[in-house]
C-alpha positions in Angstrom: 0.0 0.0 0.0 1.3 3.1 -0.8 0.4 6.3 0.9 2.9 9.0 0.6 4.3 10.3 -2.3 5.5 13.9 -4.2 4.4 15.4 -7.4 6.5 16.7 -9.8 6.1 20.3 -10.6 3.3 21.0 -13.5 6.1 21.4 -16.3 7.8 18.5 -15.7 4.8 16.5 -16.2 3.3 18.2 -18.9 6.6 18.1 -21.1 7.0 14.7 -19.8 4.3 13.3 -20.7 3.5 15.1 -23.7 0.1 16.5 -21.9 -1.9 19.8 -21.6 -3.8 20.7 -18.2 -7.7 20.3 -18.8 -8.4 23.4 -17.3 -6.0 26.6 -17.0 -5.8 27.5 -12.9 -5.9 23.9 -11.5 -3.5 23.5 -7.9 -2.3 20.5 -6.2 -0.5 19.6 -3.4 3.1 19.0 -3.8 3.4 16.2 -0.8 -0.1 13.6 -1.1 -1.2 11.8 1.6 -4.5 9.7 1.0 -7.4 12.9 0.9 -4.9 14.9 -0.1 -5.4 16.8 -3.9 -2.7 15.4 -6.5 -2.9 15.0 -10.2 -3.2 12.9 -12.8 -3.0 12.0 -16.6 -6.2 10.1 -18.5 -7.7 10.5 -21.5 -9.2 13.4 -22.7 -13.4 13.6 -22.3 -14.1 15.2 -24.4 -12.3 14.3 -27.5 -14.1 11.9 -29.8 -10.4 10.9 -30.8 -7.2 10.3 -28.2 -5.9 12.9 -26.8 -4.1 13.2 -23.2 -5.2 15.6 -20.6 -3.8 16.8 -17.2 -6.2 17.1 -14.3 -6.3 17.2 -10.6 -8.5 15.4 -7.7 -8.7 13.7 -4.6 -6.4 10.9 -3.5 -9.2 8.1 -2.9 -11.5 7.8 -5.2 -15.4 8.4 -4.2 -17.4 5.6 -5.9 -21.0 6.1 -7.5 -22.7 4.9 -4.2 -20.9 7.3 -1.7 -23.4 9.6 0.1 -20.8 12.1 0.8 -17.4 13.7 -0.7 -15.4 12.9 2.5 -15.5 9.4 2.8 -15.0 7.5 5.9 -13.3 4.7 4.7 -9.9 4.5 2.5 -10.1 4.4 -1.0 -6.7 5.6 -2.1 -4.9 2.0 -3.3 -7.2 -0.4 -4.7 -5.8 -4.1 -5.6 -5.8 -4.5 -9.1 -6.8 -8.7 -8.3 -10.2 -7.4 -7.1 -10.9 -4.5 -10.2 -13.9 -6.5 -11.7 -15.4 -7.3 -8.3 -15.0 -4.6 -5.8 -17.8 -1.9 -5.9 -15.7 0.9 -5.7 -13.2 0.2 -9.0 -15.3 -2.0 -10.8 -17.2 0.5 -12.5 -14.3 3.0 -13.4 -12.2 -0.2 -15.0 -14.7 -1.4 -16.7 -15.7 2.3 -18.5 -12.0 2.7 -18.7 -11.7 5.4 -16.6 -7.6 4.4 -16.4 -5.2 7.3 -15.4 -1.2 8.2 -14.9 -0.5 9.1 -11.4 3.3 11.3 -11.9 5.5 11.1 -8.8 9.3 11.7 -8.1 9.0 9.4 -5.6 7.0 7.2 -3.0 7.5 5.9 0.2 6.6 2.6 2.0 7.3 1.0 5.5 10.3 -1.7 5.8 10.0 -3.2 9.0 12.9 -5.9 8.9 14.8 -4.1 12.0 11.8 -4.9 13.9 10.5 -1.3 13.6 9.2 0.7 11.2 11.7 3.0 8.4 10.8 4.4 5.9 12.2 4.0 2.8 12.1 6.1 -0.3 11.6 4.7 -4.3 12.9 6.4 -6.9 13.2 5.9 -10.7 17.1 4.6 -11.1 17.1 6.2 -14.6 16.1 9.9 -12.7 12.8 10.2 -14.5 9.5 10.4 -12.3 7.5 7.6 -11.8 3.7 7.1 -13.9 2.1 5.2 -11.7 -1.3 2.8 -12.9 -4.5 4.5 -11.5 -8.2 4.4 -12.2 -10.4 8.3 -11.6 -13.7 8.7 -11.3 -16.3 12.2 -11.1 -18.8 11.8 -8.6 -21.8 14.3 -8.2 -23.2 15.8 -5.3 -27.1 15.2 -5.6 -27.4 18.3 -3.6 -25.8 20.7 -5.3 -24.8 19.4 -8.8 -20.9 20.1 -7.8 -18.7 17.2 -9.2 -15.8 16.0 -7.4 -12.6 14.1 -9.2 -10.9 11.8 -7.6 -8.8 8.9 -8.3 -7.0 6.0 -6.3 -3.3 4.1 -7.0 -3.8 0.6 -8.2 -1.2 -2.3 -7.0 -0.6 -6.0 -7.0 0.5 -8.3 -5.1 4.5 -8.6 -4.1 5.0 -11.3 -1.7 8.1 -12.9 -4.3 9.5 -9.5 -5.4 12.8 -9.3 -3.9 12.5 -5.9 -3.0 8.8 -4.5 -2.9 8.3 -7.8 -0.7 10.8 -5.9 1.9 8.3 -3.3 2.2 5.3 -3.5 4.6 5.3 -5.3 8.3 4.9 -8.8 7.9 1.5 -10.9 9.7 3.7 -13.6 12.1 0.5 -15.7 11.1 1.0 -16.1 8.1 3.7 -17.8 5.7 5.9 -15.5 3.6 4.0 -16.7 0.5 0.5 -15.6 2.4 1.5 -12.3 3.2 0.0 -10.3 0.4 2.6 -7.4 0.6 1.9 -4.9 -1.9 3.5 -2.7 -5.1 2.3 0.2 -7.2 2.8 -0.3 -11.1 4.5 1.8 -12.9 3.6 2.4 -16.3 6.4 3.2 -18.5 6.0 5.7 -21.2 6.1 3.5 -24.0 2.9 1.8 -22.4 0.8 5.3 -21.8 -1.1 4.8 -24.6 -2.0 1.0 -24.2 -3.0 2.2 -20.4 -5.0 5.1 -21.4 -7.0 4.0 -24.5 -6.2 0.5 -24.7 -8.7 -2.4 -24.6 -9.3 -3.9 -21.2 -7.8 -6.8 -22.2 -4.5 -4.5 -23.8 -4.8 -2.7 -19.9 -4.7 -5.7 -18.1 -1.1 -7.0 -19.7 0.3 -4.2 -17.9 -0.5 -5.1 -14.4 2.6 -6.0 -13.9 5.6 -5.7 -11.2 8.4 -3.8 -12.5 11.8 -5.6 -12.6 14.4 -5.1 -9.7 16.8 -2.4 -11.6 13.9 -0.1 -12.1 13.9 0.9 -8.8 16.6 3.2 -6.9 15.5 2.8 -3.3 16.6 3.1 0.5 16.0 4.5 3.8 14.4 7.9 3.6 
């Protein structure tokens, strides 16, 4: 589970990612914590065609069925094993509602001391991460006012020799039970098949990245 990470400035991702911002004026935080308001690369909505677009929403998606914006549960990662099934994503992945998430960096917990430290992941090549995500707009009934939000997928990491490091291990269970958890990174050359690719063409990508990817330690 991932939930910490900081967003490249608005430049970097635009040239980056070959992308224009949605709407002029949109702000983000620069640190995201779950809540917190981040952006994120999809598919334009409202091109008939396929074009990219930069926009900005909550960290933890608010499904169809929430009664409120501020949810009281955590919607921020969602496993990519239960897209089809869970009631929050399955929706959104099945309309194709498939996003980028840019970061520099993210942290997760590595408790092999016996503690908890924190340890930082970035991109070993110096380029920011695009991490897999699903958004979603959800209307206030009341007053008409649509939110965006959008949640990090991942997958599961137990035999990844470093992302199954991460996370404080349950002493019930075996180290192939342990369900420890990694984001997927999308690499540029797969935007497009993320973004407007079947969800068959989607699914080949959820994926964990290779070892060397990563350039990681103790934050």
């Amino acid at each position: 589970m991932c939930n910490h990470y900081t967003s490249p400035e608005e430049s970097e991702i635009e040239r980056y990612w070959h992308v224009g911002r949605d709407q002029p004026g949109r702000w983000w935080d620069k640190d995201l914590f779950p809540r917190g308001h981040g952006p994120f690369i999809r598919r334009a909505r409202n091109d008939a065609g396929y074009t990219r677009e930069l926009t900005c929403g909550q960290w933890g998606l608010i499904p169809w069925f929430a009664k409120t914006a501020k949810l009281t549960y955590s919607t921020n990662n969602a496993r990519s094993e239960e897209l089809t099934s869970k009631a929050s994503y399955k929706h959104p992945w099945a309309r194709g509602q498939r996003c980028i998430i840019p970061a520099l960096w993210f942290d997760e917990p590595n408790w092999e001391s016996g503690k908890n430290v924190w340890w930082r992941f970035r991109r070993a090549d110096g380029q920011p991460w695009g991490l897999a995500g699903l958004w979603n707009v959800w209307v206030d009934k009341q007053t008409d006012e649509k939110h965006e939000s959008y949640t990090m997928l991942t997958i599961n990491a137990d035999k990844h020799p470093l992302m199954g490091r991460m996370h404080k291990p349950d002493p019930k269970l075996s180290p192939a039970q342990q369900d420890k958890r990694s984001v997927i990174p999308i690499e540029t050359s797969d935007v497009d098949q993320w973004l407007a690719g079947t969800q068959k063409e989607a699914q080949e990508l959820l994926r964990l990245a290779p070892v060397g990817i990563f350039d990681a330690g103790p934050a």
